[in-house]
C-alpha positions as CSV (number, residue, x, y, z in Angstrom):
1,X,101.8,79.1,82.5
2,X,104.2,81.0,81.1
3,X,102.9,83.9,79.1
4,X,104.1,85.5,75.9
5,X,104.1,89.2,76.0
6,X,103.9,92.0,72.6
7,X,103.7,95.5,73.6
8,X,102.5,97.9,70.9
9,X,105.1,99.8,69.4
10,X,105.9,102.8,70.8
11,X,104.9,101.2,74.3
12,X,107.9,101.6,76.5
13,X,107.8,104.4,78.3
14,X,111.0,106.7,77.9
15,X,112.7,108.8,80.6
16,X,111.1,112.0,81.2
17,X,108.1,111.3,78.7
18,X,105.0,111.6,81.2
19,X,102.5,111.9,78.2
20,X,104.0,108.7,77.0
21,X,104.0,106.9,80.2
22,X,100.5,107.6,80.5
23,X,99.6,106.3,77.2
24,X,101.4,102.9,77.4
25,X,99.9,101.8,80.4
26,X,96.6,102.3,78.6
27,X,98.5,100.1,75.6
28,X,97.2,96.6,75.1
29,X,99.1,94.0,75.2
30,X,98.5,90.6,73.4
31,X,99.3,87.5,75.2
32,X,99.6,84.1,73.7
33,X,100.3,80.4,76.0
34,X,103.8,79.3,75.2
35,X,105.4,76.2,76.7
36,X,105.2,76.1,80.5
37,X,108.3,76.1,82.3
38,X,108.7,74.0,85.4
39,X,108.3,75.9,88.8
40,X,111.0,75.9,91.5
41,X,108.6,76.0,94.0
42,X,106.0,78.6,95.5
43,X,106.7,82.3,94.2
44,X,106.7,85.7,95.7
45,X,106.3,89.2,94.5
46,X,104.9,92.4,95.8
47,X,101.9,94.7,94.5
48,X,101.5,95.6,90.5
49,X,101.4,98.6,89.5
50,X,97.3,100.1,88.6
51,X,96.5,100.3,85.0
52,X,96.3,104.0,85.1
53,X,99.1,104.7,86.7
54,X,102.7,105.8,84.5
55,X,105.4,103.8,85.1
56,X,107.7,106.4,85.6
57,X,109.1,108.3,88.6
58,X,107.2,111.1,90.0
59,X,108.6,114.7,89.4
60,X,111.5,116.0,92.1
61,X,109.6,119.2,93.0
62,X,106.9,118.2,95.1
63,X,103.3,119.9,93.7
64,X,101.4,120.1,97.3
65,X,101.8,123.2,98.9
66,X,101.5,121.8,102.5
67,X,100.6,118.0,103.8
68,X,100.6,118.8,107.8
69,X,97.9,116.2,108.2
70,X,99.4,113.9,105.8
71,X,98.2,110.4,106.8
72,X,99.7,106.8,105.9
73,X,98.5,103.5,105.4
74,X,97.8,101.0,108.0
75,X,99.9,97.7,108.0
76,X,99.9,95.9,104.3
77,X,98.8,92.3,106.2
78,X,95.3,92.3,107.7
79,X,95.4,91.6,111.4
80,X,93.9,88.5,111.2
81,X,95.1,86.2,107.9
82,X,93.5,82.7,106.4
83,X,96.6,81.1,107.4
84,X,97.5,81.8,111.1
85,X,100.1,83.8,112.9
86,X,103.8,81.8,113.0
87,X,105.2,81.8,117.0
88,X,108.6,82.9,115.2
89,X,107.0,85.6,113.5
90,X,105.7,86.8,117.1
91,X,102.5,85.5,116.3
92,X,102.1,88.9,114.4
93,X,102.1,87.4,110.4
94,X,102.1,83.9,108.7
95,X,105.4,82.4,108.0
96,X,106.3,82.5,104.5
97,X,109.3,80.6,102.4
98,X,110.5,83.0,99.9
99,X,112.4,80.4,97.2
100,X,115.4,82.5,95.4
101,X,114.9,83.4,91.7
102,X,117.7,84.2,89.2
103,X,119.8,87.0,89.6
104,X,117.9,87.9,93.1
105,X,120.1,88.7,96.1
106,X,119.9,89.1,99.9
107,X,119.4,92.9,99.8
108,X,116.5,92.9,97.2
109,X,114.7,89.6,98.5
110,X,115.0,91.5,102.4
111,X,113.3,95.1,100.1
112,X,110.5,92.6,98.4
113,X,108.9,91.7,102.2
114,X,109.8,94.8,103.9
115,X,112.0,93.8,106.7
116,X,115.7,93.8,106.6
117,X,118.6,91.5,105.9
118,X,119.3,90.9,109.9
119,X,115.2,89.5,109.7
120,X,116.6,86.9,106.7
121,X,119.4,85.9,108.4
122,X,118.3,86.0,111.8
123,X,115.6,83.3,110.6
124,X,117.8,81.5,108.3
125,X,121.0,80.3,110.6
126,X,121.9,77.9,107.7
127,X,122.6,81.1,105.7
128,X,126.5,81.5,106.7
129,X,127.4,83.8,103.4
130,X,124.9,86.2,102.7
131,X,126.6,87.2,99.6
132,X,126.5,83.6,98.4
133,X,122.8,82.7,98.1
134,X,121.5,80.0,95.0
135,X,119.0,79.7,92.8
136,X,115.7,77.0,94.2
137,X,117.0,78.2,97.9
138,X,114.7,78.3,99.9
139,X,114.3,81.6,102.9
140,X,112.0,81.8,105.6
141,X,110.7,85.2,105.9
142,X,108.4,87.4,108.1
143,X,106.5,89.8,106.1
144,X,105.6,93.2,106.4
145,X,104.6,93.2,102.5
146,X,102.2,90.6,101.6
147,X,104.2,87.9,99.4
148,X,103.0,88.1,95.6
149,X,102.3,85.0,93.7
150,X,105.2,85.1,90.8
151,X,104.0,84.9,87.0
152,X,106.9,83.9,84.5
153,X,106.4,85.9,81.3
154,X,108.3,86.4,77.8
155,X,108.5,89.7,76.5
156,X,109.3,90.4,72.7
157,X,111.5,93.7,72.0
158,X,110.1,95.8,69.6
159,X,111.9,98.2,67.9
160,X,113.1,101.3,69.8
161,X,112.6,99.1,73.1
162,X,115.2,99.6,76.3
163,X,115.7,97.4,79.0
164,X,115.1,100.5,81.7
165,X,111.6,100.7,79.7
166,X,111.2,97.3,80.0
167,X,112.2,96.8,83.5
168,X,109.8,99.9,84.4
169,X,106.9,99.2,82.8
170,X,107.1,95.5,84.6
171,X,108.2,97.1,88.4
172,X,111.8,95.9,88.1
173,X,115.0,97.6,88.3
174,X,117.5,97.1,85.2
175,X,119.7,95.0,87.4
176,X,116.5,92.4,88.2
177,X,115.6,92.2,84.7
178,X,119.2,91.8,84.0
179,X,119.9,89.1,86.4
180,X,116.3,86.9,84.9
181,X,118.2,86.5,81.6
182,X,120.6,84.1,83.2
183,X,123.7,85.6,81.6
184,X,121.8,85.4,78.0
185,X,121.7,89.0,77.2
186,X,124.8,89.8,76.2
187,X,125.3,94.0,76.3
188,X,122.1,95.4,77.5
189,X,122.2,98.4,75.9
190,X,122.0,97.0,72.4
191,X,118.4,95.3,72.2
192,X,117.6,93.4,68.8
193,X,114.2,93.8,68.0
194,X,112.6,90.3,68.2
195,X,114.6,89.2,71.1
196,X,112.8,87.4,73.8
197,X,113.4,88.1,77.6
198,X,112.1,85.7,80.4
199,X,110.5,88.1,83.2
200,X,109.2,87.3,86.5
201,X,106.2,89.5,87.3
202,X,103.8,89.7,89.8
203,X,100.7,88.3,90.3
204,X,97.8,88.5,93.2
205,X,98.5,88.1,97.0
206,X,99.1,84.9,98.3
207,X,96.1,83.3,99.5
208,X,97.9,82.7,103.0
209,X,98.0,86.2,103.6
210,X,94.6,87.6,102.3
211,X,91.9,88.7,105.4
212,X,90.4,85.9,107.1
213,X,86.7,84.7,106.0
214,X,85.1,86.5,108.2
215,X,82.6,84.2,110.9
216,X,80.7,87.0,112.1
217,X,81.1,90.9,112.2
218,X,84.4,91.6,112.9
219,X,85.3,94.5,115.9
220,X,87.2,97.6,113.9
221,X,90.9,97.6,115.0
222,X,91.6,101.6,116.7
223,X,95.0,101.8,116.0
224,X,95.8,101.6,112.3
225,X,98.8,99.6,112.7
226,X,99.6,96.4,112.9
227,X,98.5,95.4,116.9
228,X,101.4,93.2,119.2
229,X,101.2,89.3,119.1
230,X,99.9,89.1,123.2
231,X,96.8,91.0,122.2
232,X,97.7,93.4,125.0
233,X,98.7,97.0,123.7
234,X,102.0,98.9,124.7
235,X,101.3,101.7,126.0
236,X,101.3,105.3,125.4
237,X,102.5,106.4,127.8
238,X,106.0,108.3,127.4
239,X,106.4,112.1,126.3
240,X,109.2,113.2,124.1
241,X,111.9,115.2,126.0
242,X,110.4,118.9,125.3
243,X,113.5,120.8,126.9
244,X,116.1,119.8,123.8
245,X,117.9,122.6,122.3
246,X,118.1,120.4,118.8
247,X,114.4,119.6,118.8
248,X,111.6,121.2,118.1
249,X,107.9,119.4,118.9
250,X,105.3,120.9,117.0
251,X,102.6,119.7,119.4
252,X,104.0,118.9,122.7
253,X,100.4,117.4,123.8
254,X,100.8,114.8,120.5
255,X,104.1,114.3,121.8
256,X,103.5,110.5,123.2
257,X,103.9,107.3,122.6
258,X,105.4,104.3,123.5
259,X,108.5,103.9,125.7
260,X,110.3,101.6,123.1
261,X,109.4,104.7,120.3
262,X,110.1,107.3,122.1
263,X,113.4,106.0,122.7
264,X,114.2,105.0,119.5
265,X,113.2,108.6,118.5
266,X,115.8,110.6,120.8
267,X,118.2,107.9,119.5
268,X,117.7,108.7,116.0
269,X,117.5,112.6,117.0
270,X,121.0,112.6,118.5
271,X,122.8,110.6,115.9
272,X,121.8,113.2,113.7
273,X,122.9,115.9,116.0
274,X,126.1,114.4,116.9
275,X,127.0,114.6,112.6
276,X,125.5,118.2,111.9
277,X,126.3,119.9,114.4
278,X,125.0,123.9,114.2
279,X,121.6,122.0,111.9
280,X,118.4,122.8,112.0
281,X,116.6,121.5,114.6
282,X,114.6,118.5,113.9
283,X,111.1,119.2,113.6
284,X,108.8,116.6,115.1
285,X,105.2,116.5,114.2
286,X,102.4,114.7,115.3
287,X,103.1,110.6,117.7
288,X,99.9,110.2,119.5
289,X,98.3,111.9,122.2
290,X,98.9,110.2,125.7
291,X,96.8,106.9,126.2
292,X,96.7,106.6,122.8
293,X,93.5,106.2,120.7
294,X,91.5,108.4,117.9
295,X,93.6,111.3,116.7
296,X,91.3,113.3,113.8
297,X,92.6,114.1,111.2
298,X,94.9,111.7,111.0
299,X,93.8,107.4,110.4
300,X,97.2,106.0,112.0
301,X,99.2,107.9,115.3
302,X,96.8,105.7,117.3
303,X,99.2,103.5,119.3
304,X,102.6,105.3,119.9
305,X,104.2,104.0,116.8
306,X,104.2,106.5,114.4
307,X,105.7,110.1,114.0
308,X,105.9,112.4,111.2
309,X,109.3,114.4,110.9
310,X,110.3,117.5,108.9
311,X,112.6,117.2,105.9
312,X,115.9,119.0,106.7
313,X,115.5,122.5,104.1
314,X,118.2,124.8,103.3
315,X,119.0,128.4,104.6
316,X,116.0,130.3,106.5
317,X,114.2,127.5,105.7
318,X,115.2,124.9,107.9
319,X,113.8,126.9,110.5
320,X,110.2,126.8,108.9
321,X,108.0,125.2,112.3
322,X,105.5,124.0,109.6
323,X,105.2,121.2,107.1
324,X,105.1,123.2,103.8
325,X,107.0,124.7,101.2
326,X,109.5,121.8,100.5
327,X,111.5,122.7,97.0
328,X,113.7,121.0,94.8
329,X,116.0,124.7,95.2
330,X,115.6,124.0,99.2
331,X,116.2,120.7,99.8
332,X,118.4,119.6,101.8
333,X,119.3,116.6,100.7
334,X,122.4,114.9,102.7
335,X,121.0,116.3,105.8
336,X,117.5,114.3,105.0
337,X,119.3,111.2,104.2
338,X,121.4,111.9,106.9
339,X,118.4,112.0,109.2
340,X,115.9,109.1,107.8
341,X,119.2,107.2,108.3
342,X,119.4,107.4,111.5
343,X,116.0,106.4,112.4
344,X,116.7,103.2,109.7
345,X,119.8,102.6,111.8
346,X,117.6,102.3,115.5
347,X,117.1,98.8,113.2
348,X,113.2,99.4,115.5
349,X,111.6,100.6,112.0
350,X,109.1,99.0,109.9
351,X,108.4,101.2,107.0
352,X,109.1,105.2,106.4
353,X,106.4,106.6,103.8
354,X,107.3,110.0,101.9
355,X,107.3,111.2,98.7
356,X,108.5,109.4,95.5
357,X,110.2,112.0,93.8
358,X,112.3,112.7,97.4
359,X,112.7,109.1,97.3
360,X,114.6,109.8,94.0
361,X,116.9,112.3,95.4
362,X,118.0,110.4,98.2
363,X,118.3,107.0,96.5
364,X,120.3,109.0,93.9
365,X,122.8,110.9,96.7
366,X,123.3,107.7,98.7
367,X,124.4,105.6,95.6
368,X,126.6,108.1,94.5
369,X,128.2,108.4,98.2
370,X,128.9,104.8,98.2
371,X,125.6,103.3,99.6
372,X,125.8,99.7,98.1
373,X,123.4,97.8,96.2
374,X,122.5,95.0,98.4
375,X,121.7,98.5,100.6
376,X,119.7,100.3,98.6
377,X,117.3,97.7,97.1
378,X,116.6,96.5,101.0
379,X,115.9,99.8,101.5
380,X,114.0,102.0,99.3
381,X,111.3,101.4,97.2
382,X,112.6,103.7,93.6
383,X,113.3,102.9,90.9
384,X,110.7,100.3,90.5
385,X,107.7,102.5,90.2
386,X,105.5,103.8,93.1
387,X,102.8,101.1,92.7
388,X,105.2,98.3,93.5
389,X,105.5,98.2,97.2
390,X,109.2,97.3,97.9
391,X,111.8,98.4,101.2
392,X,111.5,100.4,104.2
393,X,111.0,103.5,102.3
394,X,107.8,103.6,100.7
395,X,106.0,106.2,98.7
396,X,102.3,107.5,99.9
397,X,100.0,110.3,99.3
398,X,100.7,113.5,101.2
399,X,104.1,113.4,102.3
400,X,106.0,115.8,99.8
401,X,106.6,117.9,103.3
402,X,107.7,116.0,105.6
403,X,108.3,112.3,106.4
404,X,106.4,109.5,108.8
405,X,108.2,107.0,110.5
406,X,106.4,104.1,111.9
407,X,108.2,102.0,114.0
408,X,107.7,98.2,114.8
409,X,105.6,97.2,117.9
């Protein structure tokens, strides 16, 4: 059903207006049944943002003086799903067929599922142009981000509205609100109060991929990730090289992990190296101590699949050997991206967690340095709030000081 939308005046939050982002998403909003529009076939979307929670991006200077035990999430699809693992997904999720909505593209449909645009295309051989992808077309996808059921809304501009409001307060970038209107919007910066914009939102998680019904008591997973289709473990049994001049492990006895991760570490590690030469070492925290298995504090670095790294810092700084004390003055922030992107280029990654405002910086350095679009909204989850769960790079809890990498089985 398609859903009309009237904010309360006032209701948009602004740029830089914290007080006022919290106090629209308390707002109500009035919804009346209009005419339902026809369907083009099962919808998708990703998580919506809590009630409580401003729509607006988190401030650049991280507030946490120190997140050495910062922990992340375990996998966003439950282990065992109502609809059953898909062989071409490695038996790991359900199969799901993503049909393309207006104004979408390759890039941001890869960013909505978490995987990237070799996945798509990789699983969609009748995709020859990836730049040349139509509306009602229909993509098979593996998910790491559970698929959201779509709701089609119409949203009313009230005066003093803006589309970047508008787009923020819904999870969408300007470009994805833009690209709904079907070329009906003429200049988006000059709203007329009482226009009507058709928005796809999202809804709950497809039933497909909720947590199966459980028969009887299920046996608690010990790895907090996502565990390999065979049902048999990698294992943990490779060190990170400890003799590297451009390394520095925190806690050489934490140091292990799989042979596949390992590798994809020291790959990621000399890339770097090879384009700063005379850097900071890289700081390496916590993988998973050898065998694998309960690491307290942390809930994840269980299997060999994650790592947490250091954020490269300017001056004496760089050389801090703990996770703390991360600026906006001492951030370095082309040696960062430099350095998440070369563990997103191993192409063995399935999500990197850090902070949202550091998210901002980097999105905001590699778009001006000619990272393209289809790029960044495949990649990172900003600008579309830190409730909507979009890309590889993902904001949690506890990582303004350094970054965790987790890396696919």
């Amino acid at each position: 059903m398609l859903l009309t939308t009237r904010r309360t005046r006032g209701c948009v939050p602004r740029p830089n207006a914290w007080l006022v982002g919290l106090f629209c998403a308390l707002c109500p909003v009035v919804a009346t049944a209009a005419t339902p529009k026809p369907s083009g076939g099962p919808a998708t979307r990703t998580p919506e943002r809590t009630a409580t929670e401003p729509a607006l991006a988190a401030a650049p200077v991280p507030v946490t003086a120190d997140d050495e035990h910062g922990d992340a999430p375990g996998s966003e699809i439950p282990e065992k799903t109502r609809a059953p693992a898909h062989a071409d997904c490695n038996h790991r999720v359900p199969m799901w067929e993503h049909v393309v909505d207006a104004g979408e593209h390759l890039g941001g449909i890869a960013g909505r599922y978490g995987v990237r645009r070799a996945d798509l295309l990789a699983l969609n051989p009748t995709v020859t142009n990836p730049d040349k992808i139509r509306v009602g077309q229909r993509l098979r996808v593996c998910p790491s981000i559970a698929p959201r059921v779509r709701k089609a809304i119409e949203v009313v501009v009230e005066p003093g509205d803006t589309v970047g409001g508008i787009a923020l307060a819904h999870g969408l970038t300007v470009e994805e609100l833009v690209g709904m209107q079907r070329g009906k919007l003429g200049d988006p910066n000059k709203l007329a109060a009482g226009a009507r914009l058709q928005l796809v939102t999202d809804g709950g998680i497809v039933p497909d991929f909720l947590p199966a019904e459980q028969q009887s008591k299920p046996k608690a997973s010990r790895t907090g990730t996502r565990r390999p289709a065979s049902g048999s473990r990698p294992q943990v049994s490779a060190q990170l090289r400890l003799d590297a001049t451009h390394l520095f492990v925190k806690r050489p006895n934490l140091a292990w992990g799989t042979g596949k991760t390992i590798r994809a570490i020291e790959r990621a590690v000399e890339q770097y190296r090879k384009r700063h030469r005379g850097a900071p070492r890289v700081h390496v925290g916590d993988i998973s101590k050898r065998g694998g298995g309960t690491l307290y504090p942390h809930l994840s670095h269980r299997s060999g699949l994650d790592v947490d790294v250091g954020y490269v810092l300017l001056g004496a700084d760089g050389h801090r050997t703990r996770f703390s004390g991360v600026t906006h003055d001492n951030f370095d922030v082309a040696r960062s991206w430099s350095l998440v992107k070369a563990f997103i280029d191993t192409g063995t990654v399935e999500v990197i967690f850090m902070d949202y405002g550091l998210q901002k910086l980097l999105y905001e350095y590699a778009e001006e340095h000619g990272v393209g679009r289809d790029d960044l909204d495949e990649l990172f989850q900003y600008p579309r709030g830190r409730g909507r769960s979009h890309g590889i790079i993902r904001h949690w809890r506890s990582h303004a000081h350094h970054f965790h990498v987790r890396f696919r089985p």
